[in-house]
C-alpha positions as CSV (number, residue, x, y, z in Angstrom):
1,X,-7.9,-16.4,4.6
2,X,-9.1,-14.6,1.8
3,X,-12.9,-15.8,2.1
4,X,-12.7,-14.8,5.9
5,X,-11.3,-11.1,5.0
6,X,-14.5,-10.9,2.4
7,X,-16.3,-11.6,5.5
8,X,-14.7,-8.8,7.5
9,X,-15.4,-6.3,4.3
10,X,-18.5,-5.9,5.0
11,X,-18.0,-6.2,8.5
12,X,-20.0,-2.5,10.2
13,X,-16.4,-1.5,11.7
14,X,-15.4,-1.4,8.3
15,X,-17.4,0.7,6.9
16,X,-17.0,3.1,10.2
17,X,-13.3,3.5,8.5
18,X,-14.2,5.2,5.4
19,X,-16.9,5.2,2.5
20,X,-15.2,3.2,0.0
21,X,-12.2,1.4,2.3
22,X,-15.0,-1.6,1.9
23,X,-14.9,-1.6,-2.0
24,X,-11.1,-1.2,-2.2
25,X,-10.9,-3.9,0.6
26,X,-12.6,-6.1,-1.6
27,X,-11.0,-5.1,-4.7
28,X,-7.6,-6.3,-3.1
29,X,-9.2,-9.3,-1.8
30,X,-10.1,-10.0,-5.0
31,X,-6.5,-9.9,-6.7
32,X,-5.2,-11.7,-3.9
33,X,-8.3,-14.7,-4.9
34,X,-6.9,-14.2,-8.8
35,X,-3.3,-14.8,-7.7
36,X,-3.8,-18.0,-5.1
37,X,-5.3,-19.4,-8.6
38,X,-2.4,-18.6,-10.3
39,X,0.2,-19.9,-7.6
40,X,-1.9,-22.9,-7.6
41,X,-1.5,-23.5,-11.3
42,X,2.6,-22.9,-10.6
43,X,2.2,-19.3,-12.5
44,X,4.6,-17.1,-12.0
45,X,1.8,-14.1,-12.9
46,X,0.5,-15.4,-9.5
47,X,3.4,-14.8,-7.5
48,X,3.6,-11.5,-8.9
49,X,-0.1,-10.9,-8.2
50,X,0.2,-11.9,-5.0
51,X,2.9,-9.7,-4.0
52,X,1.4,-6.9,-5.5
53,X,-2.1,-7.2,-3.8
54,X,0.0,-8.2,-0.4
55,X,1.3,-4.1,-0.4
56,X,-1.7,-2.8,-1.7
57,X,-3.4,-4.2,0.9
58,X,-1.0,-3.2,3.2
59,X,-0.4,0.5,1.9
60,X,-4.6,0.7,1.9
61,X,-4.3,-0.6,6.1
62,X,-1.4,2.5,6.7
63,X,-4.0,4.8,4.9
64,X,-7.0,4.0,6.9
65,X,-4.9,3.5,10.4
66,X,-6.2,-0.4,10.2
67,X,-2.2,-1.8,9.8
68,X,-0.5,-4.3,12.2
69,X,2.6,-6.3,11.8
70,X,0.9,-8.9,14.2
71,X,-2.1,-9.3,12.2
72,X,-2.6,-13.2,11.3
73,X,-3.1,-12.3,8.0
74,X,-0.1,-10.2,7.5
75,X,2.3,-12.9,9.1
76,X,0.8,-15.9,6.9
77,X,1.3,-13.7,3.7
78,X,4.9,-13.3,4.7
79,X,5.1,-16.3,5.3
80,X,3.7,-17.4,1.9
81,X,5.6,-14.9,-0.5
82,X,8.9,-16.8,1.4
83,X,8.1,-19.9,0.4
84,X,7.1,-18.6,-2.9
85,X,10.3,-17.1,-3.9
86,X,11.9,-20.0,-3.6
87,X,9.9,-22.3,-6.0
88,X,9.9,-19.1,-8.1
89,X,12.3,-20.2,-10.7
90,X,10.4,-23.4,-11.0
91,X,7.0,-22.0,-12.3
92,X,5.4,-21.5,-15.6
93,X,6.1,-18.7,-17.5
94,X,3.1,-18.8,-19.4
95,X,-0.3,-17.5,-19.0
């Protein structure tokens, strides 16, 4: 999912939005890249991450009128942070 959305940065509809919604787009994608390596690793940092990027991403869709709860990408992260908080307790509290 998250090489597909890099794909869709740079998509021209995109950049019909707003001058920089492309660079924070990517910016976002790019946290949310950093914290599937984490959750990978069983980091809690990860989890975090990935929560975090999941509303900025989110907050950044509201600002630019781009935000459905539909979206495939929007229910699969749902989905994820779910499953997530239940193995939460079980990861690495190291870096």
């Amino acid at each position: 999912m998250v090489i597909l959305n890099f794909l869709i940065a740079f998509s021209p509809s995109i950049k019909k939005i707003n001058e920089f919604y492309p660079a924070l787009f990517s910016l976002v994608m790019c946290l949310q890249f950093i914290s599937l390596v984490g959750i990978w690793y069983m980091k809690r940092w990860g989890v975090e991450l990935f929560v975090v990027s999941f509303f900025a991403k989110d907050i950044l869709s509201i600002c630019m009128d781009d935000f459905s709860f539909g979206g495939l990408s929007f229910i699969i992260s749902v989905i994820l942070i779910i499953v997530l908080l239940f193995y939460y307790r079980n990861m690495d509290k190291n870096l």
